[in-house]
N, C-alpha and C positions, 0 to 999 in steps of 0.2 A: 594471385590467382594461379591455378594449376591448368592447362591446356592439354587436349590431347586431342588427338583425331577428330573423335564425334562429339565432344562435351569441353565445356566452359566449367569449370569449378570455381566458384568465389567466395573463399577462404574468411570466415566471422571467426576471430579469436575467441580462441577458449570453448569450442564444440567439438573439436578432434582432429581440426582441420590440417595440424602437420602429418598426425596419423593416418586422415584420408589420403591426401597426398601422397603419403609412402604406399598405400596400398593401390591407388591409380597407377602410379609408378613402375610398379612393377610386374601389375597384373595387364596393363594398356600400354603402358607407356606414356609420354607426354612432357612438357616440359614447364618446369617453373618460374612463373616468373614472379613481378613484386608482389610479395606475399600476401598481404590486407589489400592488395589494389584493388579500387573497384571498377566496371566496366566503361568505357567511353564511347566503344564503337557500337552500339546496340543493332544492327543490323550483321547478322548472323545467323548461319541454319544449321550451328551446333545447339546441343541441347545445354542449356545453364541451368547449373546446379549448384545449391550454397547446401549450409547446414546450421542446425539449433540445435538450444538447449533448454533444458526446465530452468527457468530467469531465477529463482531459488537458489538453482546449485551451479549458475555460471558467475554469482558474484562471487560464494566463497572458489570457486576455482581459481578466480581474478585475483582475488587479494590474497590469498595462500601463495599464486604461484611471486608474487611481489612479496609476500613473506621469506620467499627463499632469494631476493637480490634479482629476481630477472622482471622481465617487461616492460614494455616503452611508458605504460602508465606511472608504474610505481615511481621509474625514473625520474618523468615528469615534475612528480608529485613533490618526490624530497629532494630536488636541488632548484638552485640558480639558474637560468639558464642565458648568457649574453647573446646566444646565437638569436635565441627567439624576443629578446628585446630587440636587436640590429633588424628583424623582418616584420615586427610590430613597429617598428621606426618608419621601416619604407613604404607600410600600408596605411602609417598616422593613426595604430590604433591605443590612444593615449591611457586606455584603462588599463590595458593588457600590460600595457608597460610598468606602469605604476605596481600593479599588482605582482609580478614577477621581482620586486626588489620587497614588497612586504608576505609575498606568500609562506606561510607558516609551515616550512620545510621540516624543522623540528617534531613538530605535531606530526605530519604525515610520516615523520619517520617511527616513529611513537608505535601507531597502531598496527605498522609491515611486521614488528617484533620479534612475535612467538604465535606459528600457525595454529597453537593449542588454548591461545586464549581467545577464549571467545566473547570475549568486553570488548577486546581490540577488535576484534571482528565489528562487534554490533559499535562501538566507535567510528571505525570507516566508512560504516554502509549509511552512517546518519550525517559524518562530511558528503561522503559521496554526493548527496543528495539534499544536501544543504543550499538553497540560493545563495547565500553570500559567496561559498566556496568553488561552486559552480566552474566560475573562469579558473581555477586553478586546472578543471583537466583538460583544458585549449584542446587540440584538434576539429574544430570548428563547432563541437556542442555549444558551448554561451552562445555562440552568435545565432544558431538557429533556432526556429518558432519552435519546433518541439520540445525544445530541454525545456518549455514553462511546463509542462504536462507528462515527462516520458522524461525516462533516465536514459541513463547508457547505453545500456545494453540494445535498447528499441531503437536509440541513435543509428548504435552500428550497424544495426539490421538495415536499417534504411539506405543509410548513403552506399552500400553495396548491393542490395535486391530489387531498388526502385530506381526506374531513370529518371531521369531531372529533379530530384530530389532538393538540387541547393540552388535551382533557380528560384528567382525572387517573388516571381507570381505565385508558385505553388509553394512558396511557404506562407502568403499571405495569407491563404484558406485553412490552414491548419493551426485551430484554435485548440481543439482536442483529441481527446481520442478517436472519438466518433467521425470529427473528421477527416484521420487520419487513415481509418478503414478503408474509407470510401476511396481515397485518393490507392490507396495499397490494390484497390478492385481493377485499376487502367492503369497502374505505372507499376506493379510487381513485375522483375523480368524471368522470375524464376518458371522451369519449367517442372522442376524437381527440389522438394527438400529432404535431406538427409539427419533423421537427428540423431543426435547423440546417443538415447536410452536403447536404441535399436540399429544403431550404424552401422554392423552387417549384414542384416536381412536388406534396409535399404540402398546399402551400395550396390547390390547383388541385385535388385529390382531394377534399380537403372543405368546401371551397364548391360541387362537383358535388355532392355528397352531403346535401349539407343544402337543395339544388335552387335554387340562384343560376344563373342564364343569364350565362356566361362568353363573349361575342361575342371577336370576335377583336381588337377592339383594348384589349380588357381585358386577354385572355389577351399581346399584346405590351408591355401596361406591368408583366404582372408580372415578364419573364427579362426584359423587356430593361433593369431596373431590381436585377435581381441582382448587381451590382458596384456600386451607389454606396450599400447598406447605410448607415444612418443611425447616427452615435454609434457607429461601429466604432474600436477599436483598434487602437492602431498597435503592431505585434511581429512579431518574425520568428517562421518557423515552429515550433512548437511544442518539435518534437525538439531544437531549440535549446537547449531552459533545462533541459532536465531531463536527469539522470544517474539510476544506476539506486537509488538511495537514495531522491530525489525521482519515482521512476517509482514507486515501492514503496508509498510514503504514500499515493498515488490509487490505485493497485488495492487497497489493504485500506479506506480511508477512505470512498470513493465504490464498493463491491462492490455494494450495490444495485443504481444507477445502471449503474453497466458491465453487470451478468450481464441485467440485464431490457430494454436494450437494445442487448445484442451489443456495445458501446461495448472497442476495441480500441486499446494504446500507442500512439502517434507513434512509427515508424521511423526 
């Protein structure tokens, strides 16, 4: 998360959020701290602010940007890991472990390849989203009620934008999507979202709003710094990779995400 004065920033990979950062930065000031953290202390009279994207074009961002060797995901994905069997040991969680000595590294190395094919694409997004494969992306998806109905991406939305998210009562209630709405109505903590297709007309709304004096050569470092986006991905456009098979898996997987913010296919 990014901190500054009057606003909480909480940082969803792969929506712009090291480029928000650098423009908080240096038009507010503020300071950084664990980047994907999400919030603990919920009692605060800063304004919290996260950011999204069209769930469409934040998988191919996702797996383009692990096509080029970075991300905690891709990492995950195509190795070994001892450290995470020694803390699956100490929490006795016996599948996890098993699975970590046969997960098929190979494979997932397979489809990170070549940003330009787009097989490998639509091969990923259908492991992605595979049950049996599920446990391979650990950071606490398998284990909670969502991943039966909601992918990734709605994942990460949650355990950052909703409090008490991975208490155990409130994932009893979330069978679906619908029940997940309703739950997102009393535990969203956001007070502002910022998306991606418009990220500086909206940064520029809520730093008016939380009363920052935007002079004008502020307000020109923030568009005129809208093309060199930091840690962006390198892929062709979106409509590219997907057919309508892989169009299908995002509107039932990410329906949260789409219906609550209008979020429409790549044509």
């Amino acid at each position: 998360m990014f901190v500054t004065e009057k606003l909480i920033y909480l940082q969803m990979q792969k929506t712009g959020c090291t480029h928000i950062a650098k423009l908080l930065s240096e038009c507010v000031g503020g300071e950084q701290k664990t980047k994907h953290q999400y919030l603990q202390n919920y009692h605060t009279d800063k304004y919290i602010i996260g950011s999204v994207r069209n769930p469409w074009e934040w998988y191919v961002s996702l797996w383009a940007f692990g096509c080029n060797g970075r991300g905690s995901l891709r990492n995950r994905l195509t190795s070994h890991s001892p450290l995470d069997v020694i803390s699956k040991l100490a929490s006795g969680k016996i599948d996890h472990i098993k699975n970590e000595f046969k997960k098929p590294v190979h494979l997932w190395e397979t489809v990170y390849q070549d940003y330009k094919n787009r097989d490998h694409f639509k091969k990923w997004l259908k492991l992605l989203h595979d049950p049996q494969r599920r446990i391979d992306l650990n950071e606490g998806y398998p284990e909670h009620r969502v991943c039966n109905f909601a992918g990734l991406m709605t994942y990460r939305y949650c355990r950052l934008y909703q409090k008490d998210f991975f208490l155990k009562k409130n994932q009893t209630g979330l069978k679906n999507c619908n029940d997940l709405k309703e739950f997102d109505k009393t535990h969203n903590l956001l007070t502002f979202i910022i998306r991606n297709e418009s990220l500086e007309d909206d940064l520029v709304t809520i730093l008016t709003k939380a009363g920052y004096n935007l002079d004008e050569n502020k307000l020109k470092f923030i568009y005129e710094n809208a093309k060199s986006k930091t840690f962006s991905s390198v892929h062709y456009d979106s409509n590219y990779y997907y057919d309508n098979e892989t169009m299908n898996i995002i509107a039932e997987r990410e329906k949260f995400i789409i219906e609550k913010y209008d979020y429409k296919p790549p044509i």
